[in-house]
C-alpha positions in Angstrom: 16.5 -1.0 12.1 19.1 -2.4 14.4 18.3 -2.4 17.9 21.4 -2.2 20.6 23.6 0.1 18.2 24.4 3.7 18.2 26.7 6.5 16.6 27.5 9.3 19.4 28.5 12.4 17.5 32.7 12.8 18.3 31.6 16.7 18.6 29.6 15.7 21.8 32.1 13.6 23.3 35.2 16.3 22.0 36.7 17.1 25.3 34.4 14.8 27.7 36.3 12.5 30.4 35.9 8.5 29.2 33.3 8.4 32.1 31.0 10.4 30.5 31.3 9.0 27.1 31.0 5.4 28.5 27.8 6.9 30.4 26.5 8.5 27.4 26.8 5.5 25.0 25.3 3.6 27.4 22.0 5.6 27.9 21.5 5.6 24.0 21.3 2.2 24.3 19.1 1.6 26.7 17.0 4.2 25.5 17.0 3.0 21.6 14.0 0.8 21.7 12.1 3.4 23.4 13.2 6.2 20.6 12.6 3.5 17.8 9.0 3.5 18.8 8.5 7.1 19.6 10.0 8.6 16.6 9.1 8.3 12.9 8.6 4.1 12.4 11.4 2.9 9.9 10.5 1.0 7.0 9.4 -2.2 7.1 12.4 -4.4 5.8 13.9 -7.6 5.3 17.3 -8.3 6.2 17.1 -5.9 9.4 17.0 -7.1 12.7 14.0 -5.7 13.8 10.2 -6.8 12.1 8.0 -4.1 12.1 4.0 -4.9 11.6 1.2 -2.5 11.6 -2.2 -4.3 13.0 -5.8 -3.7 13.0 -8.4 -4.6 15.3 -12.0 -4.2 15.1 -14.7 -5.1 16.7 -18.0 -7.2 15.3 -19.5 -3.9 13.5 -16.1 -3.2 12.0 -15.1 -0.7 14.4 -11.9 -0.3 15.6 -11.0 -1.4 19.0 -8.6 0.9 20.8 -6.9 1.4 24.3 -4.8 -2.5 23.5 -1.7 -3.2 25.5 1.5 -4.7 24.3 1.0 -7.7 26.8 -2.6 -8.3 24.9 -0.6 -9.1 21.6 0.6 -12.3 20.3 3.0 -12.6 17.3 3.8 -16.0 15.4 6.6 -16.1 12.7 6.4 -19.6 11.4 4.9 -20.5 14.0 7.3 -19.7 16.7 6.1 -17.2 19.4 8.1 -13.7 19.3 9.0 -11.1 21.5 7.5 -7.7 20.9 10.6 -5.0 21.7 8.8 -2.7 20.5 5.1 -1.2 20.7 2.9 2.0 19.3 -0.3 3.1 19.3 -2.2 5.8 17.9 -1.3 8.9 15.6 1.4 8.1 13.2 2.7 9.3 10.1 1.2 8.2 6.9 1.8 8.2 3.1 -1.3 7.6 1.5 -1.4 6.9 -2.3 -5.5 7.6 -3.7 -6.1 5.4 -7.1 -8.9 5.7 -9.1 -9.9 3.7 -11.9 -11.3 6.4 -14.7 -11.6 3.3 -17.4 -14.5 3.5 -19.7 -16.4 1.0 -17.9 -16.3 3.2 -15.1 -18.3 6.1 -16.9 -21.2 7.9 -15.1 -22.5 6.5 -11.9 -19.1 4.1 -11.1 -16.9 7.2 -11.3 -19.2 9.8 -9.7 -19.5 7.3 -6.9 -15.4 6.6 -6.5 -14.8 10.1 -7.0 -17.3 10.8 -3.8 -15.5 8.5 -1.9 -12.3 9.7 -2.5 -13.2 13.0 -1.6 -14.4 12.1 1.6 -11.0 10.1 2.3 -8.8 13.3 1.5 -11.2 15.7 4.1 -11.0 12.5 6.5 -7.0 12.4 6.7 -5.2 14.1 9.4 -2.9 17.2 9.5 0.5 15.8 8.6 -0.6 13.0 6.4 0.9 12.7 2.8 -1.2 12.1 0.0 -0.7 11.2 -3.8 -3.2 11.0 -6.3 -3.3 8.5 -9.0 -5.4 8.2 -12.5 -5.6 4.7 -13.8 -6.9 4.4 -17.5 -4.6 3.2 -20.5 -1.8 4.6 -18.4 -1.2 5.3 -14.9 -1.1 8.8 -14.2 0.1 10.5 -11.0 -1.8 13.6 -10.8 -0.1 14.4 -8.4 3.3 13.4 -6.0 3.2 12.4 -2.2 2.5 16.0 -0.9 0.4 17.9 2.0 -1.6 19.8 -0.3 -5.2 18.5 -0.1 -6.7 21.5 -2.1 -4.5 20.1 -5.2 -5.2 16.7 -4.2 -9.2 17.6 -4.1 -9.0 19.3 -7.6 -7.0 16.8 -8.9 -9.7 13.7 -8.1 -13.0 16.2 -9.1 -11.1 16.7 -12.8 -11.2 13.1 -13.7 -13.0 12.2 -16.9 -13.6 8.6 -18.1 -10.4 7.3 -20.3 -8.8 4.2 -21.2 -8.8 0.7 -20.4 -8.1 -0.8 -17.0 -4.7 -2.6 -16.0 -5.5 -3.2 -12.5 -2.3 -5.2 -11.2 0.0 -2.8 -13.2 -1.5 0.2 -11.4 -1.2 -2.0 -8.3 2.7 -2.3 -9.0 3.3 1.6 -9.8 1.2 2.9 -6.9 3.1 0.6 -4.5 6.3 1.3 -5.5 5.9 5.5 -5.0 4.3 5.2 -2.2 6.8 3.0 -0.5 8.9 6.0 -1.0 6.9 8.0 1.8 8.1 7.3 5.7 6.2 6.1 8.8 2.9 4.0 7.4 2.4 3.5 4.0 -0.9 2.8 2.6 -2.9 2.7 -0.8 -6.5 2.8 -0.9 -8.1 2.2 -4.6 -11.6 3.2 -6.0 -12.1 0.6 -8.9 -15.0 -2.0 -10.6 -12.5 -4.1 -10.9 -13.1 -5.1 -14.4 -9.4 -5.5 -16.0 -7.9 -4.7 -18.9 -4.2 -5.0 -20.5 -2.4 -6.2 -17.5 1.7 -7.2 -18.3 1.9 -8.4 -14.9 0.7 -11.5 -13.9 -1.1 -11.9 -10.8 1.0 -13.7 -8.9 3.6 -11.2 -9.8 1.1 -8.6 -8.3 1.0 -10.6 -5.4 4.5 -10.6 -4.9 4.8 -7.0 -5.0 2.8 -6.4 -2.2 4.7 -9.4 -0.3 8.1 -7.4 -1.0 6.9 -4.1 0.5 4.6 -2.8 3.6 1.8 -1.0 1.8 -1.4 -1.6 3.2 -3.9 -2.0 0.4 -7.6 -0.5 0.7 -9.6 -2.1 -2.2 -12.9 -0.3 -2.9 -14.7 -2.2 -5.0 -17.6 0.8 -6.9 -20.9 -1.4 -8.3 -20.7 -5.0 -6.9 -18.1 -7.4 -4.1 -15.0 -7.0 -4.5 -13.1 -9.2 -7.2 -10.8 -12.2 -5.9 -7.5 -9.8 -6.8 -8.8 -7.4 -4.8 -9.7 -9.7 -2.1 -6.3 -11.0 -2.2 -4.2 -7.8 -2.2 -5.8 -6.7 0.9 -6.0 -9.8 2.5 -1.9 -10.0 1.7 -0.6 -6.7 2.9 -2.9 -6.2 5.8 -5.6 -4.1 4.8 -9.0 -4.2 4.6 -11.7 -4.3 1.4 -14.7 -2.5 0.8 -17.7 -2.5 -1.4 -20.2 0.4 -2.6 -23.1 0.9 -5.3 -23.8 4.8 -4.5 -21.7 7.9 -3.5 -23.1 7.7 0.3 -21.7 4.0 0.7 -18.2 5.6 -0.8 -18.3 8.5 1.8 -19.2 5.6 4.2 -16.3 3.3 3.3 -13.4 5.8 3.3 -14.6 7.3 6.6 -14.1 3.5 8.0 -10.9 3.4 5.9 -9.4 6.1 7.5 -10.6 5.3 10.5 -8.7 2.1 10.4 -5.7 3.7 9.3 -5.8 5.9 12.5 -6.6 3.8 15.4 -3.5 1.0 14.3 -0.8 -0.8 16.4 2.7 -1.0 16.0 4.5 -4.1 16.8 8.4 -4.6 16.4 10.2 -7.8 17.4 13.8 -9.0 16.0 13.1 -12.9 14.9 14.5 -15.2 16.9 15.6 -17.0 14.1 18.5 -15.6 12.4 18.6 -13.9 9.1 20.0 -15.6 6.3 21.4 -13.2 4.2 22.4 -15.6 1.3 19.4 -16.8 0.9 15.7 -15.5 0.4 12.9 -17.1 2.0 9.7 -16.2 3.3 8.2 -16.1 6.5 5.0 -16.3 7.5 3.4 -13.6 10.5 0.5 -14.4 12.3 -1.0 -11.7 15.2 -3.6 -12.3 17.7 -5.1 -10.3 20.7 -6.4 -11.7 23.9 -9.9 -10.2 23.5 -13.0 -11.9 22.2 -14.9 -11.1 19.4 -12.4 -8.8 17.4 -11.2 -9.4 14.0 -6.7 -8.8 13.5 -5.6 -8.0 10.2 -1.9 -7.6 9.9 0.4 -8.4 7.0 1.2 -12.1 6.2 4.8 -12.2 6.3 7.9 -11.0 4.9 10.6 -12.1 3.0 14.3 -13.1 5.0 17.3 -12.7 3.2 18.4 -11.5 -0.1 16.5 -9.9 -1.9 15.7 -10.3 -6.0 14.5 -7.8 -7.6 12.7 -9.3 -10.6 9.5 -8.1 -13.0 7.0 -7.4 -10.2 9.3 -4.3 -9.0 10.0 -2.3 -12.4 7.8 0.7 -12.4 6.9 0.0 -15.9 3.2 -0.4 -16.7 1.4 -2.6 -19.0 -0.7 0.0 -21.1 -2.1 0.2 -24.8 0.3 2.8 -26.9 -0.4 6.7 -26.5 -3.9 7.9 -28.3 -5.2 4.8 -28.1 -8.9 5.1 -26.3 -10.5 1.6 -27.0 -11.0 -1.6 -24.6 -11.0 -4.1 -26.5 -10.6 -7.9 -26.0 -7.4 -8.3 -28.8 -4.6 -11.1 -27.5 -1.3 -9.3 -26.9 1.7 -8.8 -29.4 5.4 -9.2 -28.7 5.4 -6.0 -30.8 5.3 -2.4 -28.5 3.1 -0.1 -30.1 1.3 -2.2 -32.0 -2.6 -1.7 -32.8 -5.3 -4.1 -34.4 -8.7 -4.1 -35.2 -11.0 -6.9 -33.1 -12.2 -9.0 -36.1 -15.5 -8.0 -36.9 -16.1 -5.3 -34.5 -14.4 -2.1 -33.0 -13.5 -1.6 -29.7 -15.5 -0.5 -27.1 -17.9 0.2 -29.7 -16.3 3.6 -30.2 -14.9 2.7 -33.9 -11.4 3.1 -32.0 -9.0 -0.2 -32.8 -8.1 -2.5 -29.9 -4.6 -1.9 -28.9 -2.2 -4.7 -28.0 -0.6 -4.0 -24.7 3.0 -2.7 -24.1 5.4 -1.1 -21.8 4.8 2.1 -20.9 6.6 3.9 -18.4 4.5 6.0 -15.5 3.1 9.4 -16.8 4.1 11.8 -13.8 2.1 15.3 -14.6 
């Protein structure tokens, strides 16, 4: 978003004395900050002259803490105070991406409980909000596409069934990259154990994924704490973990998740250190609030400059081929496709072989 720059429409100006049009370009100017923060928020991008952050604040019992001013907010990039042009609070759109893991070692309880949960975070959303649902097994499923349709989304979460193995990070990667599609906030809230299987993507490259975009990530870890990826990938992009053992903890955490998602602040500021845009760098953002006793959780920074697409962006998941139902422990293969037998033992214990991982693009139903 560039702030300080309009296009007035010749058709309104068609006609008009210079006067006018000098008037009229110059209340669209003035009044661009003001209609930046009103309207739709843009993406969150590098390489634009305006930062946007979303920020949560809660209070000691997790709560979030509303009513915040602009003046109460601090921003840091790289250490350097910033000016914050622009502010928003309240209601304001979202594009909300639901994963759950349906993985074999989720069967029974794990995925009654995760399925509970994210029930409850679909009848918790408001009117307006996007939603997409996501199935992650041996291959990452989108049930269904960023829509309003919470009936469909509903039946689309109470029809999973235990399949496949587990590729967290992979998951991680697709998710993020269709929501980041949607407009206003963007956010992806995931029902897992946390146990992974068959990832192609490292971690770091995981990491780097949710550096490049502005998905806030919702980990909700079903039987134990949260794992230190999930931990992370939260932590990273700004949003908050959870942990359950039973379907009322799950109804409990996604009521707290979406409260969080609607009571958050909008902060925009253009750095005032240039942009280099031959060169890619990142820079870190620190927010704090003048109030005692609350907890801010924003993003951590963003990367300046250029940007290079590499592996963590493809929308290619690490999967085992098609028909193959068994988690087993078998080291990977440079060959796609291919499918082995752990020695001594089938996988899973379901007599199925263990699959070597490939790359399987997203299955879109």
């Amino acid at each position: 978003m560039l702030l300080g720059s309009v296009i007035v429409a010749p058709q309104l100006c068609r006609g008009r004395r210079p006067a006018f049009q000098l008037a009229l370009a110059g209340a669209l100017v003035a009044a661009a900050p003001l209609l930046a923060a009103l309207a739709s928020p843009a993406q969150f991008s590098a390489g634009t002259e305006l930062v946007e952050v979303y920020v949560s604040v809660s209070d000691a019992a997790g709560r979030p803490v509303t009513g915040l001013t602009r003046e109460l907010f601090t921003v840091l990039e790289d250490g350097v105070a910033q000016e914050v042009a622009t502010f928003a609070a309240g209601t304001m759109p979202l594009a909300l991406g639901v994963a759950v893991d349906r993985s074999f070692s989720m069967a029974g309880r794990p995925l009654s409980t995760a399925k509970a949960g994210a029930a409850r975070l679909l009848e918790s959303l408001q009117p307006g909000d996007r939603t997409m649902v996501v199935a992650v097994g041996s291959r990452v499923e989108t049930l269904m596409p960023l829509s309003d349709d919470r009936q469909r989304a509903r039946e689309a979460v109470a029809s999973l069934t235990p399949w496949g193995t587990s590729p967290l990070g992979d998951a991680t990667i697709a998710v993020i990259a269709s929501v980041a599609e949607g407009s206003g906030r963007r956010a992806l809230a995931f029902f897992t154990d946390g146990r992974e299987r068959y990832n192609q993507a490292e971690r770091t490259a995981v990491l780097d994924r949710v550096r490049r975009g502005s998905v806030l990530v919702y980990p909700v870890a079903v039987g134990g704490t949260p794992t230190p990826l999930l931990v992370e990938l939260a932590a990273t992009s700004g949003g908050r973990s959870f942990s359950v053992r039973d379907a009322r903890d799950a109804a409990r955490a996604a009521e707290a998740l979406a409260d969080d998602l609607r009571h958050q602040y909008l902060l925009g500021y253009a750095p005032r250190r240039p942009l280099d845009q031959d060169a890619e760098a990142w820079r870190s953002i620190r927010v704090s609030v003048s109030r005692s006793g609350v907890t801010v959780r924003a993003r951590e920074g963003y990367f300046a400059g250029r940007r290079q697409l590499g592996a963590a962006s493809r929308q290619l998941v690490a999967s085992k081929p098609p028909g193959c139902l068994g988690e087993g422990t078998a080291s990977r293969s440079g060959v796609r496709g291919d499918s082995r037998r752990v020695a001594g033992r089938s996988a899973a214990g379901r007599g199925q072989p263990s699959c070597v991982a490939g790359m399987w693009p997203v299955v879109a139903q």
